[in-house]
N, C-alpha and C positions, 0 to 999 in steps of 0.2 A: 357361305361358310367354307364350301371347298376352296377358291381361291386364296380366302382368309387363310385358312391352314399353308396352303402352296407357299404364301408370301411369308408367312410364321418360320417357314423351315428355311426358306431363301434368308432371312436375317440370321438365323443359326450357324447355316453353309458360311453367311459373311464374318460373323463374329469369330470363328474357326480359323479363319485365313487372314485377320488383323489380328496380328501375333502380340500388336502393344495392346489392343485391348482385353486378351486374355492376361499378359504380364501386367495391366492393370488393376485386373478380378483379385488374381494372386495375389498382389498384396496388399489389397485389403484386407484379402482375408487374414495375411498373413498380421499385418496389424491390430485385426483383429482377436488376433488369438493373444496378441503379446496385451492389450488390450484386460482380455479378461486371467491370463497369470496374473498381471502387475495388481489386478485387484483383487485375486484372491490370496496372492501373498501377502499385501497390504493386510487383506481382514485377518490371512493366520497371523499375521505378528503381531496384529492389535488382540487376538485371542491369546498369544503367547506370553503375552505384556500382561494379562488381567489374572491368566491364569498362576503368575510366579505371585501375583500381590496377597496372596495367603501365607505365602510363605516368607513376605516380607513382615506381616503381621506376627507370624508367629514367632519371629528373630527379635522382634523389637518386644513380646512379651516376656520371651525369654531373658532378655537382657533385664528389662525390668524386675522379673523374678529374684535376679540375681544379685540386683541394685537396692531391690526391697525385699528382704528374704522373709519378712513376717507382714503382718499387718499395716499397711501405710495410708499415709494421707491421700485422701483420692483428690486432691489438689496437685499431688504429685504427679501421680498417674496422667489425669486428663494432660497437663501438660506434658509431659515425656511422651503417652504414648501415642499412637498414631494409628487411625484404619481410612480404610479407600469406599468410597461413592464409586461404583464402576458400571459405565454403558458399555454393556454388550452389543456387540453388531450383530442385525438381522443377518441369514445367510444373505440375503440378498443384495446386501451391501459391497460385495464382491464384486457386483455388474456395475454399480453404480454408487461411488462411495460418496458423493455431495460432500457433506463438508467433513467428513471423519476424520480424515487426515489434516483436518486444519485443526478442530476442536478437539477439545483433551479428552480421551477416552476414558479416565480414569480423573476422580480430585483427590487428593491427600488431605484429612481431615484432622482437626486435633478440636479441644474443645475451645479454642482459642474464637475471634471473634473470626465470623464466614464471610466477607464477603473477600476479604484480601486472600483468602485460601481459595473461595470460588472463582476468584476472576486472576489469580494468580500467572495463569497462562492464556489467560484475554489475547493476549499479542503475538500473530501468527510471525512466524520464520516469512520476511520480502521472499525469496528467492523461492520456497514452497507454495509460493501465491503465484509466481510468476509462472511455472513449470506448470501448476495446477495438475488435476488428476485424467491419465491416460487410462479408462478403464473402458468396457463395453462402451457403455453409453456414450463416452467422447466419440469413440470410433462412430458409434451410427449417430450420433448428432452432426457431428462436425467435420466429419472425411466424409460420410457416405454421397452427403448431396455434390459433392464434387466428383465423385463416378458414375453418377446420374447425369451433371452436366457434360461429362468425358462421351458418354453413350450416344448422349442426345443431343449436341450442340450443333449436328449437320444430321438431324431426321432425314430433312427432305434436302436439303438444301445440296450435299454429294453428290443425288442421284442429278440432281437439274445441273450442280456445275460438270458433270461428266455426262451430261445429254442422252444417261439412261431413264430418267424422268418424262420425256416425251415418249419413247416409245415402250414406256410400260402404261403411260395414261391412254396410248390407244388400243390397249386393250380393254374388251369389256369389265372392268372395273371403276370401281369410284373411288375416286382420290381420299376419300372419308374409309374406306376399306385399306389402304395402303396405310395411311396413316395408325388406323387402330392397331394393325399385324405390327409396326415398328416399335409403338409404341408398347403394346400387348409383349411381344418377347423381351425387351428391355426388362418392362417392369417385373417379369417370370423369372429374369437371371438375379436381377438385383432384389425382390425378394425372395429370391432362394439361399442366396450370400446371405442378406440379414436373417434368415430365417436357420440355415444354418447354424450361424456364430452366437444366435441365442440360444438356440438349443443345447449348443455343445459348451455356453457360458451356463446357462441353467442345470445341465450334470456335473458340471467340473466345482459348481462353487456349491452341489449339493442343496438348491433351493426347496422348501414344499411345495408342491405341486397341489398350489389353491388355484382361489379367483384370479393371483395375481399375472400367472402365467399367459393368461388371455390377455388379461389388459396390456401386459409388454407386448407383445405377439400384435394386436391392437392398433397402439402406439407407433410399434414401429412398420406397420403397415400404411398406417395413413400418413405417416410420415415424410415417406417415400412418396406413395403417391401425392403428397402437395409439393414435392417436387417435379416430379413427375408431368403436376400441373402447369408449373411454369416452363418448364421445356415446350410444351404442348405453347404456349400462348408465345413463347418468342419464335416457335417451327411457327403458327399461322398468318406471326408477321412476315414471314419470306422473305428475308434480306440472305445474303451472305452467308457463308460457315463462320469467316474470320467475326463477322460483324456479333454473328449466334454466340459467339464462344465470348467474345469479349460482352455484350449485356448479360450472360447467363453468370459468369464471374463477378459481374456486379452488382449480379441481383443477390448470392452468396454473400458476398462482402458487406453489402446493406445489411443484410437479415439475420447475420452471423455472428459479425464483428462491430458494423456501426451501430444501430440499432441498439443492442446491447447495453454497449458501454456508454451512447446518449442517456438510455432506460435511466442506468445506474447514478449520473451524471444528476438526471434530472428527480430520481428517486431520493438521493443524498440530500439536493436540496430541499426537497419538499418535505420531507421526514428527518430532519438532522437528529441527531442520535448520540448524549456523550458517551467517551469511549472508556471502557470496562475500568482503564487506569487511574480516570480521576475519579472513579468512585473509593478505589480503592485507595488511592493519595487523601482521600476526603475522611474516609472511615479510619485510617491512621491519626489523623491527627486529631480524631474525636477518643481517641482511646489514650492517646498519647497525653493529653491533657487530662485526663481521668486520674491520673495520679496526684495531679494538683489541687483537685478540688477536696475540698472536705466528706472524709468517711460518709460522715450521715448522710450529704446530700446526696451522694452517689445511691446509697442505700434505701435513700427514699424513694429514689425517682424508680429502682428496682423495684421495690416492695409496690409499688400503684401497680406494677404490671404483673408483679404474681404475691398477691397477698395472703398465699398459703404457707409463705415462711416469712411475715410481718415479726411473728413470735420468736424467731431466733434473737440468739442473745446478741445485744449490741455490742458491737466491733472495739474495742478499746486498744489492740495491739495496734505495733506500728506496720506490721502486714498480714494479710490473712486471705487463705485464697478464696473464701465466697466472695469475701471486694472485689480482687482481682480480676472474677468470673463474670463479677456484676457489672464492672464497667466496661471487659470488653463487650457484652453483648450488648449494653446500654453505646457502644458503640454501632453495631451494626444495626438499632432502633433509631438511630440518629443520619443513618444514611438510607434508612428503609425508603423513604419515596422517591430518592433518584435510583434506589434499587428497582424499582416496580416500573419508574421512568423508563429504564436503560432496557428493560426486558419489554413492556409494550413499544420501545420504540421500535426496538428490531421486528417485532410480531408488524408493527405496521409498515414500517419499509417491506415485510414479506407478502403481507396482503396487498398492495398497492401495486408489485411487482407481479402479484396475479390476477392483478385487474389488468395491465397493461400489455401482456406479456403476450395477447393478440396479436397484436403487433411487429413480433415476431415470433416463428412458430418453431425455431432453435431453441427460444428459450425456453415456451410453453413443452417442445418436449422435454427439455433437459429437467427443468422443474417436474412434470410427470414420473421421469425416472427415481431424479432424488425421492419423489414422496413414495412410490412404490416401495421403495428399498429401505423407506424409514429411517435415510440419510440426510434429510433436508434441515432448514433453521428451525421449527417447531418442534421437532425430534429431539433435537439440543436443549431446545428450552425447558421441555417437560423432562429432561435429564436433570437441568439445571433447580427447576421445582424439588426432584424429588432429590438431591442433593441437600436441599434447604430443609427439605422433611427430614432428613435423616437425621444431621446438623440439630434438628428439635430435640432427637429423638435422644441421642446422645446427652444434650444439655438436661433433659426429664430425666435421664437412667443418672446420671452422675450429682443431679444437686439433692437428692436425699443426704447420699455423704456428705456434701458440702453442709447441710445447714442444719443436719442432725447430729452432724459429728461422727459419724459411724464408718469405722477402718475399713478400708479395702482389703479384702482377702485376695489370695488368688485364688481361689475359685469364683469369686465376682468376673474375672477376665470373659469365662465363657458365658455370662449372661448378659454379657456387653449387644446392644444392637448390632446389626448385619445389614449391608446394603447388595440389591441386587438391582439392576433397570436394565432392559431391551427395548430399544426401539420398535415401535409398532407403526405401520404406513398409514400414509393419507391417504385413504382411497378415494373420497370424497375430492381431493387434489385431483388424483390422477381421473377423476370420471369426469371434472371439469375440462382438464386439459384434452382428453379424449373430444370432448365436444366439442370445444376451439381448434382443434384439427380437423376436425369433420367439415366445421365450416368453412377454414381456409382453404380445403382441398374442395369443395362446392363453388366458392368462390374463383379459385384459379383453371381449375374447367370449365365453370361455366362460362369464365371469360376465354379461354382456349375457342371452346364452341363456337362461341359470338362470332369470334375472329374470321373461325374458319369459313362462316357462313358469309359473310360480310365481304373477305378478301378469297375466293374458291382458289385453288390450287393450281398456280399456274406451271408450265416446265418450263419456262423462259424468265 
C-alpha cells in the first residue's frame, strides 16, 4: 500500500507538469458547464413558452367575448377557440434534454378532428437533428471517454519508450501495482471532473434530490470505468503509444459513432414505421370527403358510437355544426388503427433499441440519462396519450351544446377542461441500463486481467 500511494502521488507530480493535460481537464470542464447552461436555458424557454400559453388563451377568449357578446352557438366557439395540451419538463430535463427539443412541448387544440393537430409538428427542423443537443449528458457521453483515452493511451507504454520502465520494475514492486496506482489516479481525476460537473448541473438546473441522484452519480461512474476498462485491455496488449492512441480512437469511433447509426440503420428496417404525415394526409382526406356524403349516413355511423344523442333531431339544414363535429371525428375513427400503428411502432423501435443497445454502451448510457430525466420516446408518447385524453375530454364538455341546443354563455368558458402533463422517468430504464454497464465494465476488466496475466509486463 505504501508504495501504491508513492506511485499515486508520482502520477499527480506528472499530471502537474503535462500542462496540455491539465489544458485538457479545463476544457472539458469548461464544456461542460456550457453543456449544462445550454440546457437549462433550453428547459427555461421551453417553461417560458408554456408559461405565456394562458395568456394566449385568455386573448383568444377575450376576442371571442367580443365577437359573441351574448349567448352563442358553441359550434362557434369549439371552432374559433383554441387551448394547449402542455408537457412540462422534469427539472431534470436540463441535464439531459433526449428529445425535447425535437418534440413539441406544447399541442394547440380546437375541437376540430386530432390527429392533424397532434402530429401537426411530426416534422423536426434537418439542421436541429443535425446539431442535436449539447447538454450534460453529451458531454459525459460523448467527450468524456475521449479524455479518458488522452490519459491513458501511453499507461505503460511512455514509461517503457523512455526506459524509465525498466528501472522502476527493479524495484521491489509488481508490475500489477504500478498499473493499478496509474490507473487508480486517472480514474480519481476523471471521476472527480464527472462528479463535479453533475453536482454543479444538479444545483444550477435545481433537481429533487431523490433516488435519481445516485443513479446519475451511478451511471456516470460505471461509465467511466467501462472505459477505463478498455484502456486497461489495449495498456495489456503493449504495443506502442502511437499504436495505443490510434486502437483506443477506434474503439470510440466503433462504439460511439458506428455502432449507433448501424443500431439505427438496422432498427429502421426491422421496425418501419409510417411517418406522422401520412397519417395526417390520410385523416384529411377522410374528412374532406365527409362533406360529400349524405347527412344521415355520416349521422349514423356517429350515433353506433355514441348513442346517447341517437334522439337528436334529425339534421334537415343545409349545415349544422353537430355534422360538422361528426364527421371530423368520424374522421379521426377512420385513421384510428394506423394511429395506434404509428405509436406502437415507435414504442417498438424503442424497445428493440433496448434490447440491443449492449452493444454499445454510449448508447445504453445516453438512453439511461434520457429516462432519468423523463426525456426519452415513452415520455412523448404518454404526453401524446394524454393529449388524446384531453381532446375526449373537450369533445364530452362541448357536445351537450351541440346536440341539445343549449347556448354557450360566457361563463361556460371557465368550465372548459384544462390540461396539465409532466414528464415522469423510467426508472426501471435506467436500473436496466445501470446493469448493462455493470456488465460491460466486468467484461472489459476482466478481459484487461486476462491479458495482463497471459502477456506480464515487459519494459522492453
Amino acid at each position: 500500500m505504501h508504495l501504491f500511494r508513492i506511485l499515486f502521488f508520482y502520477e499527480w507530480r506528472h499530471f502537474r507538469a503535462a500542462r496540455g493535460l491539465v489544458l485538457l481537464c479545463g476544457l472539458l470542464l469548461a464544456t461542460g458547464l456550457y453543456g449544462i447552461y445550454y440546457g437549462t436555458t433550453e428547459v427555461t424557454r421551453q417553461r417560458a413558452q408554456l408559461a405565456a400559453l394562458p395568456e394566449l388563451t385568455r386573448r383568444n377568449v377575450a376576442e371571442l367575448q367580443v365577437k359573441f357578446p351574448g349567448p352563442a352557438d358553441a359550434g362557434d366557439i369549439g371552432y374559433y377557440h383554441s387551448t394547449f395540451a402542455v408537457h412540462h419538463p422534469d427539472a431534470w430535463a436540463a441535464l439531459s434534454l433526449g428529445l425535447r427539443d425535437v418534440n413539441p412541448s406544447y399541442v394547440k387544440l380546437r375541437l376540430l378532428g386530432l390527429h392533424n393537430q397532434l402530429y401537426a409538428t411530426d416534422n423536426a427542423n434537418p439542421m436541429k437533428l443535425l446539431s442535436g443537443n449539447f447538454d450534460l449528458a453529451f458531454v459525459l457521453v460523448y467527450l468524456l471517454p475521449l479524455l479518458i483515452i488522452a490519459l491513458g493511451f501511453n499507461l505503460l507504454s511512455a514509461e517503457r519508450e523512455e526506459g524509465i520502465l525498466t528501472l522502476l520494475l527493479a524495484q521491489p514492486v509488481r508490475p500489477a501495482t504500478v498499473v493499478a496506482a496509474k490507473l487508480a489516479f486517472r480514474l480519481a481525476l476523471v471521476l472527480g471532473l464527472a462528479g463535479l460537473l453533475s453536482v454543479a448541473g444538479m444545483l444550477w438546473a435545481g433537481v429533487p434530490l431523490d433516488g435519481r441522484v445516485a443513479s446519475w452519480l451511478a451511471l456516470t461512474a460505471l461509465y467511466c470505468l467501462f472505459w477505463f476498462g478498455v484502456v486497461l485491455v489495449v495498456t495489456a496488449w503493449q504495443r506502442p503509444s502511437a499504436v495505443n492512441a490510434v486502437v483506443l480512437l477506434g474503439v470510440w469511433l466503433v462504439l460511439v459513432v458506428l455502432v449507433p447509426s448501424l443500431l439505427n440503420l438496422a432498427v429502421a428496417a426491422a421496425r418501419p414505421v409510417p411517418q406522422g404525415l401520412e397519417l395526417t394526409i390520410r385523416q384529411r382526406e377522410e374528412i374532406h370527403a365527409g362533406w360529400d356524403k349524405p347527412k344521415a349516413e355520416t349521422m349514423n355511423r356517429f350515433f353506433a358510437l355514441y348513442p346517447q344523442w341517437r334522439d337528436t333531431a334529425t339534421i334537415r339544414e343545409r349545415f349544422v355544426w353537430r355534422w360538422y363535429y361528426a364527421f371530423q371525428h368520424l374522421g379521426d375513427q377512420a385513421v384510428a388503427p394506423q394511429a395506434a400503428s404509428y405509436a406502437h411502432g415507435l414504442q417498438a423501435r424503442y424497445n428493440l433499441v433496448e434490447q440491443l443497445n449492449l452493444l454499445s454502451p454510449a448508447i445504453n448510457a445516453q438512453s439511461s440519462f434520457n429516462a432519468l430525466a423523463g426525456s426519452d420516446l415513452p415520455a412523448h408518447l404518454a404526453f401524446q396519450r394524454s393529449a388524446t385524453r384531453y381532446h375526449d375530454s373537450l369533445r364530452a364538455f362541448y357536445y351537450p351544446f351541440l346536440f341539445r341546443k343549449v347556448e354557450f354563455t360566457h361563463a361556460d368558458y371557465a368550465r372548459e377542461p384544462q390540461h396539465s402533463f409532466t414528464s415522469v422517468p423510467e426508472l426501471a430504464t435506467a436500473q436496466h441500463g445501470l446493469s448493462k454497464l455493470l456488465l460491460s465494465v466486468a467484461v472489459v476488466f476482466g478481459l484487461g486481467g486476462l491479458l495482463l496475466r497471459l502477456r506480464p509486463v515487459s519494459p522492453l
